[in-house]
N, C-alpha and C positions, 0 to 999 in steps of 0.2 A: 526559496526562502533563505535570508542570509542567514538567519539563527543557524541552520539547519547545516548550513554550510558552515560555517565557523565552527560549531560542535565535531562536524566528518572532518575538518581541517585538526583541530586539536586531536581527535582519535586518532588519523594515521599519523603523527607526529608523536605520540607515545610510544615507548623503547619497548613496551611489553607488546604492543600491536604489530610493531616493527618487525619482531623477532616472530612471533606466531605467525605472519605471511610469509617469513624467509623461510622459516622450517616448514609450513605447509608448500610454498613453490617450489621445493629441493623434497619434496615425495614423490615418491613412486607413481601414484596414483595420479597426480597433478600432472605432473611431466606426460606419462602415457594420451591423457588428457588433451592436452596444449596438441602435443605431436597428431593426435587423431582430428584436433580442431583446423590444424594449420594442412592437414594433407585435404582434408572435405575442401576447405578454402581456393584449393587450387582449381576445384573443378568447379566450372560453370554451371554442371547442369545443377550443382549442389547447393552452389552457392544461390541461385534463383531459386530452389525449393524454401532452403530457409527464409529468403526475404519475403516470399509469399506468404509460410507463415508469420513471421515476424508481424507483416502486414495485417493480415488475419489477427491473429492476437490482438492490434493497438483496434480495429475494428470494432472489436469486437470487445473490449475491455473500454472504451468513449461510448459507447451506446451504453452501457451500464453503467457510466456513471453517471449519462443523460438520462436515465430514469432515475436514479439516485437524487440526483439532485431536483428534477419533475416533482419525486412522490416527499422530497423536504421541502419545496416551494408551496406545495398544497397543503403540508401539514402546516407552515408556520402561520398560510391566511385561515386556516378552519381555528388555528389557538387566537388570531386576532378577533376571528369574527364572535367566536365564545367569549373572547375577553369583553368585547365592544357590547356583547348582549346580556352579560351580567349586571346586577342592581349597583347599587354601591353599598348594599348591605352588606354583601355574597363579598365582594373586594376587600372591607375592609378587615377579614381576618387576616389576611396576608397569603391564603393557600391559593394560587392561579395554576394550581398545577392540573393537568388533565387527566385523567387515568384511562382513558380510549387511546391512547399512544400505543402503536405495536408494538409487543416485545422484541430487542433484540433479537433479530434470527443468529444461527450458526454463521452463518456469513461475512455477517454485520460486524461481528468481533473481528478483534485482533489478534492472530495468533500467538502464543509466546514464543520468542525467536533464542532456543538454545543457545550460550557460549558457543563458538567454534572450536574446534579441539579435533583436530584429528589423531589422535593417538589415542 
């Protein structure tokens, strides 16, 4: 999405962003981090664990979204075909809205994603 990118372009280019990832990559915790990421890296048998998971995970997160998008393709023909089957008396209030619509699961949202801050 170029919006998307252009907005992640303008954030790391802000001096406030700038400074928050140089103070977060100069901790302790960070560093420790990297060091433990880049010694796993060296070994093969490790390195083939994670990319199986890795693998696993995109698996398995395209299947979810193939039923995501299945059970929105079904819902938008059941709102056509209600639309298509009302009078024109029923349409002309203006309300097409359905109220057999699932509610939101937990899932379904978005979570809110805290400031970064680590101190």
């Amino acid at each position: 999405d170029p919006e998307m990118m252009r907005e992640a372009q303008q954030m790391m280019q802000d001096p406030a962003f700038q400074a928050q990832m140089k103070k977060m990559m100069g901790s302790n915790g960070f560093q420790k981090a990297m060091t433990k990421t880049k010694k796993e890296m060296q070994d093969p048998e490790k390195v083939k664990d994670m990319e199986k998971k890795a693998k696993q995970a995109i698996e398995e997160g395209n299947e979810e979204l193939e039923k995501l998008e299945k059970i929105r393709k079904e819902q938008a023909e059941k709102a056509a075909l209600e639309s298509k089957d009302k009078g024109p008396e029923e349409k002309a209030d203006g309300d097409d809205r359905t109220d057999d619509k699932p509610a939101a699961t937990e899932e379904d949202e978005v979570p809110d994603i805290p400031s970064l801050n680590l101190n």
